[in-house]
BAKE-984766 format. One record per atom (N, C-alpha, C): y, x, z; residue in one letter. Coordinates in steps of 0.2 Angstrom, whole numbers, padded with zeros to 4 digits, always signed. Each point is the difference from the previous one (the first is absolute). Layout:
residues N
YXZA
...
This chain:
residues 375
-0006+0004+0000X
+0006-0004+0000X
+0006+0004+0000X
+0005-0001-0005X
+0007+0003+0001X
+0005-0001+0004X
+0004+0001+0004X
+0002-0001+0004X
+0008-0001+0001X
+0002+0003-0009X
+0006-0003-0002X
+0002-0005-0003X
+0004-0004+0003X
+0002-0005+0000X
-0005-0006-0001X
-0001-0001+0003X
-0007-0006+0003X
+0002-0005-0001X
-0002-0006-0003X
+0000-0006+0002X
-0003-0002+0005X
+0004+0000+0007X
-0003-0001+0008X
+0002-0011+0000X
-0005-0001+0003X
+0001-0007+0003X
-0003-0001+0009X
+0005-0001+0002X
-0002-0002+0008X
+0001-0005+0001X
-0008-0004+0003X
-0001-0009+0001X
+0001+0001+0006X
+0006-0005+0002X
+0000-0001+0009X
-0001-0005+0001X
-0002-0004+0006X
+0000-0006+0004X
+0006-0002+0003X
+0003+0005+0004X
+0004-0001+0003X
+0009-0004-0004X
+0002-0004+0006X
+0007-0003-0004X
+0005+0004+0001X
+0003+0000-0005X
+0006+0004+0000X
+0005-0004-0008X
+0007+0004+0003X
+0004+0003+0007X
-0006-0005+0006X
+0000+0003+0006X
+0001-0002+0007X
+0000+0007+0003X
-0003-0003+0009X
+0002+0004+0003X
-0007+0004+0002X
-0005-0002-0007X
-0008+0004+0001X
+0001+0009+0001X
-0001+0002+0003X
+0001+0007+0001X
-0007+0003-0008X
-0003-0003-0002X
-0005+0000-0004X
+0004-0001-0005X
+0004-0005-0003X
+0003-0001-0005X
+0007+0007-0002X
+0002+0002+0007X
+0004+0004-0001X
-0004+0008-0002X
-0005+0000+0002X
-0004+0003-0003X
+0000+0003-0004X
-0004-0007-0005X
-0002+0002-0007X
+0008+0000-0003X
+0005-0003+0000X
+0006+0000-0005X
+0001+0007+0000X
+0000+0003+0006X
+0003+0011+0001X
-0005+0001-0005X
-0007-0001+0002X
-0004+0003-0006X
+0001+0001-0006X
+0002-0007-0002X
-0001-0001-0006X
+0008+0003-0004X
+0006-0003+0005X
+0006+0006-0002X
-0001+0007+0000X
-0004+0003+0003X
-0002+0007+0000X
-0004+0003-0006X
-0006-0004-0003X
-0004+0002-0006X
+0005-0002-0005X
+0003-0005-0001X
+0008-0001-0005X
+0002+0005+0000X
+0004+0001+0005X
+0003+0011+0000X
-0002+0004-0002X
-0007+0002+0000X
-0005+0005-0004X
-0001-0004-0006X
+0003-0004+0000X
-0003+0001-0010X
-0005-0006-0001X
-0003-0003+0005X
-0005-0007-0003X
+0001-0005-0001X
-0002-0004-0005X
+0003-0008-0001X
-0004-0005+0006X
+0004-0002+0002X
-0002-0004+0006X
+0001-0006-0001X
-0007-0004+0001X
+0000-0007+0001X
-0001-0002+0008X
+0003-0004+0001X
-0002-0004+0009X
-0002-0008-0003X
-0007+0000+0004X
+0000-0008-0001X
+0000-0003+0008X
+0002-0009+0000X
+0002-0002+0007X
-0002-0006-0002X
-0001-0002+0007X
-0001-0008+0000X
+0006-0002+0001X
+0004-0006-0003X
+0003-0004+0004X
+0003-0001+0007X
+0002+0004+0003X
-0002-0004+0005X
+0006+0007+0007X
+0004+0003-0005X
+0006+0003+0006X
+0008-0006-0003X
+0003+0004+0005X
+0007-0002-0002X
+0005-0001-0007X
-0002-0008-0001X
+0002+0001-0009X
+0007+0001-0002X
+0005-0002+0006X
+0006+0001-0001X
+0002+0006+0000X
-0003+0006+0003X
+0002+0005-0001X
-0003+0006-0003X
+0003+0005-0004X
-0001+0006-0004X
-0004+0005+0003X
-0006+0001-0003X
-0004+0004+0002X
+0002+0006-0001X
+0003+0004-0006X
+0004+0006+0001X
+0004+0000+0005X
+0005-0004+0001X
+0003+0003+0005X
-0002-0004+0007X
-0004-0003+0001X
-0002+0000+0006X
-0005+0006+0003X
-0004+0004-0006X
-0003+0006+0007X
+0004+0006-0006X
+0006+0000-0002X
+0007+0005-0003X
-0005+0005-0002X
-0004-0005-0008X
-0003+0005-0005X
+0005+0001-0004X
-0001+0007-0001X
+0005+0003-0005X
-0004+0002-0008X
-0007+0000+0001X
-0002+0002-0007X
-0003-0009-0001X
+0000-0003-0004X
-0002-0005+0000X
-0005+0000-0005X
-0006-0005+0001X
-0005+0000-0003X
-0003-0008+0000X
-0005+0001-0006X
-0001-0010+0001X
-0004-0004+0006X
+0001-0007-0002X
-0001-0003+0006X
-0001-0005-0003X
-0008-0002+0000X
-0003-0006-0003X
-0001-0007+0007X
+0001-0005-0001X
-0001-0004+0008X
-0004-0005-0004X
-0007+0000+0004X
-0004-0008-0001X
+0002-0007+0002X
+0004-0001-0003X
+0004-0007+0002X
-0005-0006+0004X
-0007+0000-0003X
-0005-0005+0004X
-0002+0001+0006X
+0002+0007+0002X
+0000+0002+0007X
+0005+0001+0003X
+0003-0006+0005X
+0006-0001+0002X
-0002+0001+0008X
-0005+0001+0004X
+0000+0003+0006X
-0004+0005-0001X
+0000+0005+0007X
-0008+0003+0001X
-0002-0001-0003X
-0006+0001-0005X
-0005-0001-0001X
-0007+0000+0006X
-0003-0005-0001X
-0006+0001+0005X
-0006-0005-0002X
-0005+0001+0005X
-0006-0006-0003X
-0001+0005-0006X
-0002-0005-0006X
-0002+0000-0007X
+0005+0003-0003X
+0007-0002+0000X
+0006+0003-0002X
+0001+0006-0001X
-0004+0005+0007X
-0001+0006+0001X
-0002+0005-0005X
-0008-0003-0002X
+0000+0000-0003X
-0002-0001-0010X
+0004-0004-0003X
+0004-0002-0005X
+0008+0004-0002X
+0003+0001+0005X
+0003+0004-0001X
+0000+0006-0001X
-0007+0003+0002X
-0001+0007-0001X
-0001+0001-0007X
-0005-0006-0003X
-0002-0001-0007X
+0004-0002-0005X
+0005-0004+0002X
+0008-0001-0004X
+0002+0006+0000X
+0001+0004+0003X
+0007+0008+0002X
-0003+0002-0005X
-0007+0003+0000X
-0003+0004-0005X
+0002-0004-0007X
-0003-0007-0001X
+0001-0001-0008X
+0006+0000-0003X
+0006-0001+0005X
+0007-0002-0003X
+0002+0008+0000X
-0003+0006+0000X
+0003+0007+0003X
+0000+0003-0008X
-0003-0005-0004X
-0002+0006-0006X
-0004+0005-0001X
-0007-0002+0005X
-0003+0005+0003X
-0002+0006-0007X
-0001-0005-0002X
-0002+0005-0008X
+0006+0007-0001X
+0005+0000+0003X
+0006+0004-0003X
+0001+0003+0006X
-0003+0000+0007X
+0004+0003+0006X
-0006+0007-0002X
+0002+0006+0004X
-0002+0007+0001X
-0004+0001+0008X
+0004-0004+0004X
-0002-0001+0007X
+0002-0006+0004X
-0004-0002+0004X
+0001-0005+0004X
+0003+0003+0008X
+0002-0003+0005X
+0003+0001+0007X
-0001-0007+0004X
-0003+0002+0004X
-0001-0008+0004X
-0002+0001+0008X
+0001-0004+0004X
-0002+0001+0007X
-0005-0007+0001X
-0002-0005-0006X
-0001-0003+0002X
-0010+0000-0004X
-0005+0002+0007X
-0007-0001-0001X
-0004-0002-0006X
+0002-0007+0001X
-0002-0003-0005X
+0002+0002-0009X
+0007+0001+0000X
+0001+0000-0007X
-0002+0007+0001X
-0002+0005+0002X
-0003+0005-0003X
-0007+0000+0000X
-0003-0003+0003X
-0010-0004-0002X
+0002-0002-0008X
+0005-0006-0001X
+0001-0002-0005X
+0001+0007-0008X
+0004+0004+0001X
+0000+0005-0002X
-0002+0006-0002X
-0006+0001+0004X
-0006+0003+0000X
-0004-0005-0007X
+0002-0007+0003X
-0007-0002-0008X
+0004+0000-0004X
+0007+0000-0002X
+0005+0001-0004X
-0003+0005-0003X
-0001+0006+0002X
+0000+0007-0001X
+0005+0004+0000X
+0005-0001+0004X
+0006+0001-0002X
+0003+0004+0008X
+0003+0004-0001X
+0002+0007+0003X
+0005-0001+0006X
-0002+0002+0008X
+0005-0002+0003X
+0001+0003+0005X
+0005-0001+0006X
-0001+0004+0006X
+0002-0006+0003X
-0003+0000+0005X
+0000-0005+0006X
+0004+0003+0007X
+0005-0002+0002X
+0003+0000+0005X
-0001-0002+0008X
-0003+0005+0003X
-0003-0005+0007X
+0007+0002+0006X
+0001-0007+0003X
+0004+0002+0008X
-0002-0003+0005X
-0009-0002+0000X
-0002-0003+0005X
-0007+0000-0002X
-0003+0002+0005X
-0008-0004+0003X
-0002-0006-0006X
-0006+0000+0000X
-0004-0006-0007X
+0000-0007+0005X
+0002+0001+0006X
-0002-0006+0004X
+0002-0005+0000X
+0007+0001-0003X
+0005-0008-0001X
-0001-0002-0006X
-0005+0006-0005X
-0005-0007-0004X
-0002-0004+0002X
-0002-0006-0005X
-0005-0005-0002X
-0005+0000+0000X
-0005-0002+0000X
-0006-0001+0000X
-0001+0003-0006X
+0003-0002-0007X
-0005+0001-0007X
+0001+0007-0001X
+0006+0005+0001X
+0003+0006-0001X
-0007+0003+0006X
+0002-0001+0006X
-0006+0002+0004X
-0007+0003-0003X
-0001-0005-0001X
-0008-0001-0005X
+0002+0005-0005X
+0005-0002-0008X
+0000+0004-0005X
+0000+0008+0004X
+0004-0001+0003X
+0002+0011+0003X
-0010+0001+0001X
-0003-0003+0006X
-0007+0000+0002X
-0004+0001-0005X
-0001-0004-0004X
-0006-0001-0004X
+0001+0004-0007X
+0006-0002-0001X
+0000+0004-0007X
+0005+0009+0000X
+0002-0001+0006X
+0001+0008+0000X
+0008+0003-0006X
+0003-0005-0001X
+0004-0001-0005X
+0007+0007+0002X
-0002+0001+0004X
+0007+0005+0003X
-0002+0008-0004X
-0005+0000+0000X
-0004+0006-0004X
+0002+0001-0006X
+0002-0005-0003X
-0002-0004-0006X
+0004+0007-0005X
-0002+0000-0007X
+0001+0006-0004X
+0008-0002+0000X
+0004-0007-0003X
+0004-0003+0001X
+0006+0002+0004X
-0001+0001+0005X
+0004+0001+0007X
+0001+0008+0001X
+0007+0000-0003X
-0001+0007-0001X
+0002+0005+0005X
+0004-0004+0005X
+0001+0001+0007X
+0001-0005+0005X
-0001+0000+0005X
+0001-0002+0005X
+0007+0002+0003X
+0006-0004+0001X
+0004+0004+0006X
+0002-0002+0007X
-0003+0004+0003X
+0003-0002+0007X
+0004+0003+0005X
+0003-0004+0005X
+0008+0002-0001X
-0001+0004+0008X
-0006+0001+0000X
+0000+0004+0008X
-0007+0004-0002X
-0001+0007+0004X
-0008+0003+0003X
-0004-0004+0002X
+0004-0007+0005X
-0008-0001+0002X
-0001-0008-0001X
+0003-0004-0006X
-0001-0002-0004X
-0005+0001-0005X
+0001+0006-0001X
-0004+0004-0007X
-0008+0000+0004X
+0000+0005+0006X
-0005-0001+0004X
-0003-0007+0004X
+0003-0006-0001X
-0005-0005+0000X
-0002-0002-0008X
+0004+0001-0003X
-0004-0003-0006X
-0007+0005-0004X
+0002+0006+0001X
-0005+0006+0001X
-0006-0002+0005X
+0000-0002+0007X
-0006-0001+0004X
-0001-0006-0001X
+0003-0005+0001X
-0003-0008+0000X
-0002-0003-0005X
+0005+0002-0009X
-0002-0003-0005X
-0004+0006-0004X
-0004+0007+0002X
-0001+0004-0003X
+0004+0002-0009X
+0006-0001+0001X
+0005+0001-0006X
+0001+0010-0002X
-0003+0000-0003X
-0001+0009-0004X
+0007+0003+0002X
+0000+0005+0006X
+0005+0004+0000X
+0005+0002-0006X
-0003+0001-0006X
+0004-0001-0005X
+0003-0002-0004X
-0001-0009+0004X
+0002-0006-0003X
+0008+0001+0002X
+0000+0003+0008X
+0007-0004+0005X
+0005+0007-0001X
+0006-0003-0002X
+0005+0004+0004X
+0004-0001+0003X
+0002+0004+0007X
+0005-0002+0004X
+0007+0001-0002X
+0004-0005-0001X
+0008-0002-0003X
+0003-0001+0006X
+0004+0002+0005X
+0005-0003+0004X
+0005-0006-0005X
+0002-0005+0004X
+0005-0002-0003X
+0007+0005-0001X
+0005-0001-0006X
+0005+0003+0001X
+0007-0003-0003X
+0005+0003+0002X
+0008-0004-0002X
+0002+0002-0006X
+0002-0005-0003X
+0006-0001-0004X
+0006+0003+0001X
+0003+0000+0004X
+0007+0001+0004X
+0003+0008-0004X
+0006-0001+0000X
+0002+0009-0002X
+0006-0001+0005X
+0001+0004+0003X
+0003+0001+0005X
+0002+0006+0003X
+0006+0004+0002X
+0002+0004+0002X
+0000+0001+0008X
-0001+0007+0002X
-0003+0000+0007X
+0005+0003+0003X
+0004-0003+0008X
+0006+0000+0003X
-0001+0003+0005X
+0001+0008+0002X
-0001+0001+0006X
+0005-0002+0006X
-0002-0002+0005X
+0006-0002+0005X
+0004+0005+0005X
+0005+0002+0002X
+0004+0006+0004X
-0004-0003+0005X
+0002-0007+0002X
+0000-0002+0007X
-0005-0008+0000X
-0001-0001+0006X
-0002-0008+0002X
+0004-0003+0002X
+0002-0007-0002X
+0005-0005+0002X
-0005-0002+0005X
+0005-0003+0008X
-0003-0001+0004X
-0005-0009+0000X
+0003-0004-0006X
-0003-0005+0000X
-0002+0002-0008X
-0009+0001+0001X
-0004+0001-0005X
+0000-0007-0002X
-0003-0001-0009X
+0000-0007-0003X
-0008+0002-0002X
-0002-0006+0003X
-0009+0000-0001X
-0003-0004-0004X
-0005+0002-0004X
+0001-0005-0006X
-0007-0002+0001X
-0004-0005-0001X
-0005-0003-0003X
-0001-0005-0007X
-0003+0002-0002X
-0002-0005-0010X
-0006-0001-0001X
-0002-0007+0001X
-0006-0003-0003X
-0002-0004+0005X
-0005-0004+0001X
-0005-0006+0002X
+0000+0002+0007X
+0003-0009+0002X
+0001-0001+0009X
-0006-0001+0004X
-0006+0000-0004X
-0006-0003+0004X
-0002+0005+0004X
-0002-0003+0007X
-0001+0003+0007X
-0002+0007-0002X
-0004+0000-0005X
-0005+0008+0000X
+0006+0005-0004X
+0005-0001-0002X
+0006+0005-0001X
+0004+0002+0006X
-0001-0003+0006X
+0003+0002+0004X
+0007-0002+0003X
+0001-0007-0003X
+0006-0005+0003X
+0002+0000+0006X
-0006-0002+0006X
+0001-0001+0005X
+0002+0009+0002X
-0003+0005-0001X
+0002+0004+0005X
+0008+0003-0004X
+0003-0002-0005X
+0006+0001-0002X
+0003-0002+0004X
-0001-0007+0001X
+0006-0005+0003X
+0001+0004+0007X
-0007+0002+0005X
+0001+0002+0007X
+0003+0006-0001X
-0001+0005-0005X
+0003+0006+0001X
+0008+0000-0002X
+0001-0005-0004X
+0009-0001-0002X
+0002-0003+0009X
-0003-0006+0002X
+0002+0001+0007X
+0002+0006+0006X
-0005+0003+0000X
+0000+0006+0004X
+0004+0005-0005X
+0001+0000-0005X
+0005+0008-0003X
+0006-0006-0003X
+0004-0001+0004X
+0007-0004+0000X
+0004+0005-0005X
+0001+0008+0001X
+0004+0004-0003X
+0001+0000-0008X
-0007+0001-0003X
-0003-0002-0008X
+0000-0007-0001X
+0001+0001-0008X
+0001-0007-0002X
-0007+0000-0005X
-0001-0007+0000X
-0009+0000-0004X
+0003-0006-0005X
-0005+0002-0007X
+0003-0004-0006X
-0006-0001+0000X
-0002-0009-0001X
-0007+0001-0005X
+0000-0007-0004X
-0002+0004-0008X
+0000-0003-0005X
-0006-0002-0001X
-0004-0008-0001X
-0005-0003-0001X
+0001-0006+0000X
-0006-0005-0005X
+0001-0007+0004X
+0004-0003-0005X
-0001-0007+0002X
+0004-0004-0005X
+0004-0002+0002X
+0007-0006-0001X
+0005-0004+0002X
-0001-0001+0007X
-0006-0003+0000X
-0001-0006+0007X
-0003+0004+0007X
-0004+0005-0002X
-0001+0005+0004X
+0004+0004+0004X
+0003+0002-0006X
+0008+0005+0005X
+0004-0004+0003X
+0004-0005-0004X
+0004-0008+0005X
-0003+0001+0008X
-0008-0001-0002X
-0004-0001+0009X
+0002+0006+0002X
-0002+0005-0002X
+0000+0008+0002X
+0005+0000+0004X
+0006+0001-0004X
+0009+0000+0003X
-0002-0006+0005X
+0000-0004+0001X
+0004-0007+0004X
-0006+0003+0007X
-0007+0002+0000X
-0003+0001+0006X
+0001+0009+0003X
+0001+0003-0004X
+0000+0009+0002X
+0007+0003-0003X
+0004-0004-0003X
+0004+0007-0003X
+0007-0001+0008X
+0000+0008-0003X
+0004+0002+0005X
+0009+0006-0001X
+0002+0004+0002X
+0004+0004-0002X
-0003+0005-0004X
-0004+0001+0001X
-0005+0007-0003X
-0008-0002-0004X
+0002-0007+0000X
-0008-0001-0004X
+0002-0007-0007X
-0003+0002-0004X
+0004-0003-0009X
-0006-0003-0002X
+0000-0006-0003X
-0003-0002-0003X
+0000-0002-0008X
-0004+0004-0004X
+0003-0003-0006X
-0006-0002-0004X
+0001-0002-0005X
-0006-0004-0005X
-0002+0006-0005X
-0006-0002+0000X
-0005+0006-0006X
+0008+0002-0006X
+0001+0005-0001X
+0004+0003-0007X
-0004+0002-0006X
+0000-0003-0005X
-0003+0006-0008X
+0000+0004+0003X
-0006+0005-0005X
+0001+0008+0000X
+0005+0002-0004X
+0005-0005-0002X
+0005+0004-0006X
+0005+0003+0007X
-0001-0004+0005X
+0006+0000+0005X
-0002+0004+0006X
-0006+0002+0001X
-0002+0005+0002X
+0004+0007+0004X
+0001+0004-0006X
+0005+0006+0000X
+0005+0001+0003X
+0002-0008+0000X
+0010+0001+0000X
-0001+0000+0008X
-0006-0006+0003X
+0000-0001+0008X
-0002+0007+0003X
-0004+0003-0002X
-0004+0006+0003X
+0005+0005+0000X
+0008-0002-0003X
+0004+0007+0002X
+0003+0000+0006X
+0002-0008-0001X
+0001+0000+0009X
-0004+0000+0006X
-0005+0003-0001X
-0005+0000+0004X
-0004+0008+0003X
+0001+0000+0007X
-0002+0009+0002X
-0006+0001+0001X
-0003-0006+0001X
-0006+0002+0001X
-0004-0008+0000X
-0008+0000-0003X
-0007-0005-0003X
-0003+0000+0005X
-0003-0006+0003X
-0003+0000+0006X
-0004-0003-0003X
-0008+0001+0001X
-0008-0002-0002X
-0003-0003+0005X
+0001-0005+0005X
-0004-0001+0006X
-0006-0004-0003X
-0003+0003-0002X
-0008-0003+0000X
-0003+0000+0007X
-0005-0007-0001X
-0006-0001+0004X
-0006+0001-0002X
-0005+0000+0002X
-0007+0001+0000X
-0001-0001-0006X
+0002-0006-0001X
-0003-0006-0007X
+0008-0001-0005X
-0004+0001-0004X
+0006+0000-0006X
-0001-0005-0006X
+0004-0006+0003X
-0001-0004-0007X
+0002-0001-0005X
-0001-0004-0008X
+0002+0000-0004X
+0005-0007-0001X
+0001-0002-0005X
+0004-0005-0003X
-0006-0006+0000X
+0006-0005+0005X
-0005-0007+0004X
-0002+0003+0006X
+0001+0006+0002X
-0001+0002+0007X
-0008+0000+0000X
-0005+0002-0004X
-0005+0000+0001X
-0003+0005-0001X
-0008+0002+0001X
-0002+0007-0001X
+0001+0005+0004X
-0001+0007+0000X
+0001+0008+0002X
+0000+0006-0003X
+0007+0001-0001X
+0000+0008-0006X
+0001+0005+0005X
+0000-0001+0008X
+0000+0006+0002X
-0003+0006+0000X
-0006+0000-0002X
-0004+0007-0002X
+0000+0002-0007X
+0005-0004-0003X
+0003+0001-0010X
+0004+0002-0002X
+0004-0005+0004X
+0007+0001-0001X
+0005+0005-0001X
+0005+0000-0008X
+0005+0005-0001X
+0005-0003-0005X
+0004-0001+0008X
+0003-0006-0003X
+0008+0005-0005X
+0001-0005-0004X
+0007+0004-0009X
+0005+0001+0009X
+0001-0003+0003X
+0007+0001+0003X
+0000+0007+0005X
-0004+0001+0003X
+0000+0006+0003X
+0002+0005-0005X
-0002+0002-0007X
+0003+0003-0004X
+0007-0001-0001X
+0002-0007-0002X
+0005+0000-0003X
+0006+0002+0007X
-0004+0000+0006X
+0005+0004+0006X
+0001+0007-0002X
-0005+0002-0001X
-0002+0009-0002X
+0005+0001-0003X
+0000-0003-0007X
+0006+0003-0006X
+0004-0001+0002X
+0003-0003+0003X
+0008-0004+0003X
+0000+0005+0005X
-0003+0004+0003X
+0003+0005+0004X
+0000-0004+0009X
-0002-0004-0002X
-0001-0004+0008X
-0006+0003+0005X
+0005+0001+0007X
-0008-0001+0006X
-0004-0003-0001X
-0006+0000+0000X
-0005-0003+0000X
-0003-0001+0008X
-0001-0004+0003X
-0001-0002+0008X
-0006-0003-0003X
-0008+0001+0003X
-0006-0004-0003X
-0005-0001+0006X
-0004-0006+0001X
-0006-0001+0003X
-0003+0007+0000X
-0002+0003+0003X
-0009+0004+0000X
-0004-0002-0003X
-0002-0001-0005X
-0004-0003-0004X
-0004+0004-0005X
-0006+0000+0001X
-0006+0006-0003X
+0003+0001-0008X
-0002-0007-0001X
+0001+0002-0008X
+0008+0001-0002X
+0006-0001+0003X
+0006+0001-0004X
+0002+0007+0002X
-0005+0004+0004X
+0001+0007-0001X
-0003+0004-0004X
-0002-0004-0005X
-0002+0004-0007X
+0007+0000-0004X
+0006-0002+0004X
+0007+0002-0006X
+0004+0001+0005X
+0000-0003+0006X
+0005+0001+0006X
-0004+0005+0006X
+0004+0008+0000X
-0002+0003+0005X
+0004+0001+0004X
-0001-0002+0007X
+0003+0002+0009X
+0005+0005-0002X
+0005+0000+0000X
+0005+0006+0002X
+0000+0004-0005X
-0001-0003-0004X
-0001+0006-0009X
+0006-0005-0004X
-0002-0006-0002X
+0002-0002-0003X
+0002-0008+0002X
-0001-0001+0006X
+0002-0007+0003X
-0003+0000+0007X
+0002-0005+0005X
-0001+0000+0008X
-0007-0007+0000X
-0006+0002+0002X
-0007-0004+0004X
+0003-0001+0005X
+0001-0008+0000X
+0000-0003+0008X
-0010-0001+0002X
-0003+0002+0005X
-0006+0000+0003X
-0001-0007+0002X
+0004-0001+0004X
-0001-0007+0004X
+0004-0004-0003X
-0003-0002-0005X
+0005-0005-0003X
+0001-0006+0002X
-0002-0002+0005X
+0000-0010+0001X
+0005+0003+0007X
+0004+0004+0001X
+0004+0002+0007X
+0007+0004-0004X
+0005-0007+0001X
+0006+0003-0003X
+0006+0005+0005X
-0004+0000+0003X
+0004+0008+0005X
-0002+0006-0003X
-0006+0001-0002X
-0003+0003-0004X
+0006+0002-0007X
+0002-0008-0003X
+0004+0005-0005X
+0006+0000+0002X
+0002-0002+0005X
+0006+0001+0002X
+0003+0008+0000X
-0007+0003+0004X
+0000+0005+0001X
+0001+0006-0006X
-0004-0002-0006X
+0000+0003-0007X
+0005+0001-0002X
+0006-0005+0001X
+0006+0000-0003X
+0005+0003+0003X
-0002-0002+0008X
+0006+0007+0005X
+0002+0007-0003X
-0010+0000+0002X
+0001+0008-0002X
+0002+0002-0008X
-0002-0004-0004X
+0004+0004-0006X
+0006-0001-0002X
+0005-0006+0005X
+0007+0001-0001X
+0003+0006+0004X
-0004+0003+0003X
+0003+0006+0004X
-0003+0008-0004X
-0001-0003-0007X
-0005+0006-0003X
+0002-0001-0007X
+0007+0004-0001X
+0001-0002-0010X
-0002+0005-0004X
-0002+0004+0002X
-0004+0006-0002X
-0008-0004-0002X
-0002-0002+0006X
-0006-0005-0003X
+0000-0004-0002X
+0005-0004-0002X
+0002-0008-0002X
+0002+0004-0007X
+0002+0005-0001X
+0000+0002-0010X
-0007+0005+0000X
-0001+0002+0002X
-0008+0001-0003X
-0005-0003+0000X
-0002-0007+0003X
-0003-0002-0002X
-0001-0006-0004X
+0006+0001-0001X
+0003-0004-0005X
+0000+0001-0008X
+0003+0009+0000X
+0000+0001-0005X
-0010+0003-0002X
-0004+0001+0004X
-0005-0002-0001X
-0003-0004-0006X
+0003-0005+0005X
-0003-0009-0003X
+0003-0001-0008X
+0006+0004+0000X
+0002-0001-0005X
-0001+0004-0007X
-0003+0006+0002X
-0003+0004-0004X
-0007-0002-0003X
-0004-0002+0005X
-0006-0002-0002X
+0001-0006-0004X
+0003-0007+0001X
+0001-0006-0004X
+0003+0001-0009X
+0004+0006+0002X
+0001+0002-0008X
-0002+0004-0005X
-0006+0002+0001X
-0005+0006-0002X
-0007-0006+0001X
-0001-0004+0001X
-0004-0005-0001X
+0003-0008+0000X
+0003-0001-0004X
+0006-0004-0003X
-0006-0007-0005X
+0005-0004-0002X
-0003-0005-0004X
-0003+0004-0006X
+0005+0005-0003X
-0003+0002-0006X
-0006+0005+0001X
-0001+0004+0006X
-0005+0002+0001X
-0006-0003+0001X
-0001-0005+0000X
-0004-0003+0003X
-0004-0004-0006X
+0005-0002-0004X
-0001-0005-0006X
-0006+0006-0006X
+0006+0007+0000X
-0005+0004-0006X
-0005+0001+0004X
-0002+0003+0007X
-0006+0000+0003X
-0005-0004+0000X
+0002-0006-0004X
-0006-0004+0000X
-0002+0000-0007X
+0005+0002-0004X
-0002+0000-0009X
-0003+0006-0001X
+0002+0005+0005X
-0003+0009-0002X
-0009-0003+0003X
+0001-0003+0004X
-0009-0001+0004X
-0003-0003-0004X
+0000+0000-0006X
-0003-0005-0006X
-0002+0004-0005X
C-alpha cells in the first residue's frame, strides 16, 4: 500500500459537534491526516448539534469531507447499530477508499468480509460490547484478521489487556497516546500572583472529582477555581447551590474556545476518583484512560495537578513533568500541592516547561503520520 495521499475514510458512531470527547477525537484525527496530505472522508450519523458548524465547533483548520446518514438521527443502537455499520461502508465508496479508520467493532467484522483495509481504534475494554461483537471477537478471532492492519491503543496497558484477554498478536497493537492540536507559545512566569486562577474542563460526574473541587475551593478561600462543564441547567443549579467568591461555574465551551480560556488560567486540576466514567455517566476508563485534555494542558504550558493514577503515568510524571496528588479523595492533600508550588517558581516553570515540551514533539501531527508510517 502507498502511503501518499490516501483516500482515508473514518466511520464514527459518535454525534458530533457535541460534547463526546470521542467525537472530538476523531475530527483532530482526521484534521491531522488532512495536514499530511490525505483525502479525508468522516462519516456520521445524524444525530449531533445541527445548528452548529462542525469546523468551527472543534476549530478545524484543514478541512475535510463529511458525509451524515440522515436515517440515523440518534445513537444508533439495537439493529440500527448495526445497519449503520453496513450503510457507512456502502455509502463510503468503498470501491475507491485506500483505507478505512474506525473505533467501531462491528464495522470492522464488517470490513474484514469487505476485504478492505483498516486500523481500528481502541479506548476501552471489549466489555461495553454487546453480546453479537462479544461472540464475533470470540469465535471468529476477527481482530487478527489479515484486514486489520493495526490496532491502536491509546495506553500500555490497554494494549496489554487486549494482548492477554483477547489474545490479539503483539503486532497487531500500537500504543498511540492521545495528542493536541493546539499551537501555542510557552510563558515563563518571573513571579506567582497571590490569587492563583484554577482551572477545570470537561464532565461533572462524581467520578471527575466535583465533590472534592467544591470542598477544596471552600478550604483554599485565597485561589480562585474556574470549572468549565455541563449544560445550561446544570451550571444555573451549580451557581445557585455552591458558587461562591472563588468558585465559577460555567457551561461545557467548543474546543474552538478552548485556548483563549486556558490563558487565563495557572494552573489544570485532574481530581479523579477510583472509577472514571464516560458519557451518560456509565462504565470505567480508569485503567485506560488518556484523556486529549491533559495534553491539550501540556501544550498550553499549564500545571498540570493530577490524581495518582497508574495508567496516566504513562504521559504524566511526579515532579518531571506535572504534580501526583496520592490521596486523592482528601482535598487537604491538594491544598497542600498548590501551597507548596506557589512558593516554588523555579518549580512551577520547570515543570511546566516540561509538560510543554513533551505535548509538542508528540503533537496531533505526530501522532496522525505515526499511524500511516505503521502501515
Amino acid at each position: 500500500m502507498t502511503q501518499d495521499k490516501m483516500r482515508i475514510c473514518y466511520i464514527s458512531n459518535s454525534a458530533a459537534p457535541s460534547e463526546n470527547a470521542s467525537s472530538l477525537q476523531t475530527a483532530k484525527l482526521c484534521e491531522a491526516l488532512s495536514k499530511i496530505g490525505h483525502k479525508v472522508m468522516l462519516i456520521l450519523p445524524n444525530s449531533g448539534y445541527r445548528n452548529l458548524n462542525y469546523y468551527s465547533f472543534y476549530d478545524v483548520r484543514s478541512k475535510f469531507k463529511i458525509k451524515i446518514l440522515k436515517f440515523f438521527n440518534k445513537f444508533p443502537t439495537g439493529i440500527n447499530y448495526y445497519l449503520y455499520s453496513l450503510f457507512s461502508i456502502l455509502k463510503s465508496n468503498y470501491k475507491k477508499q485506500d483505507l478505512y479508520i474506525t473505533r467501531n467493532f462491528f464495522t470492522s467484522f464488517l470490513l474484514c468480509f469487505f476485504n478492505k483495509v483498516h486500523i481500528l481504534e481502541v479506548h476501552d475494554d471489549i466489555k461495553i460490547e454487546g453480546r453479537v461483537v462479544k461472540f464475533l471477537i470470540k469465535y471468529f478471532k476477527f481482530l487478527n484478521n489479515k484486514n486489520v492492519l493495526k490496532i491502536i491503543a491509546t495506553t500500555n496497558a490497554l494494549k496489554k489487556k487486549y494482548q492477554k484477554s483477547y489474545s490479539v498478536k503483539n503486532s497487531k497493537l500500537l500504543v498511540l497516546h492521545n495528542a493536541s492540536s493546539i499551537k501555542s507559545k510557552f510563558k515563563k512566569y518571573k513571579n506567582l500572583k497571590k490569587n492563583l486562577k484554577i482551572g477545570y474542563f470537561g464532565s461533572l460526574y462524581k467520578s471527575r472529582g466535583l465533590k472534592m473541587l467544591i470542598k477544596l475551593s471552600k478550604q483554599d478561600t485565597i485561589n480562585k477555581y474556574y470549572i468549565y462543564g455541563g449544560n445550561k441547567n446544570l451550571i444555573k443549579n451549580l451557581n445557585k447551590k455552591f458558587s461562591s467568591k472563588n468558585l465559577f461555574f460555567h457551561k461545557y465551551i467548543p474546543y474552538s474556545k478552548i485556548k483563549k480560556k486556558l490563558q487565563n488560567i495557572d494552573l489544570c486540576i485532574l481530581p479523579y476518583t477510583n472509577k472514571i466514567t464516560v458519557s451518560g455517566n456509565v462504565g470505567d476508563i480508569s485503567k485506560y484512560t488518556s484523556p486529549l485534555k491533559i495534553f491539550d494542558y501540556m501544550i498550553t504550558g499549564k500545571l498540570v495537578i493530577s490524581s495518582d493514577l497508574e495508567v496516566l503515568k504513562e504521559v504524566l510524571q511526579d515532579n518531571k513533568n506535572s504534580i501526583l496528588v496520592k490521596k486523592k479523595d482528601n482535598h487537604l492533600y491538594w491544598l497542600r500541592e498548590i501551597n507548596k508550588i506557589k512558593s516554588d517558581i523555579k518549580r512551577f516553570n520547570r515543570l511546566r516547561l516540561n509538560a510543554y515540551k513533551f505535548a509538542n514533539k508528540e503533537n496531533a501531527i505526530w501522532r496522525a503520520r505515526s499511524i500511516i508510517s505503521s502501515i
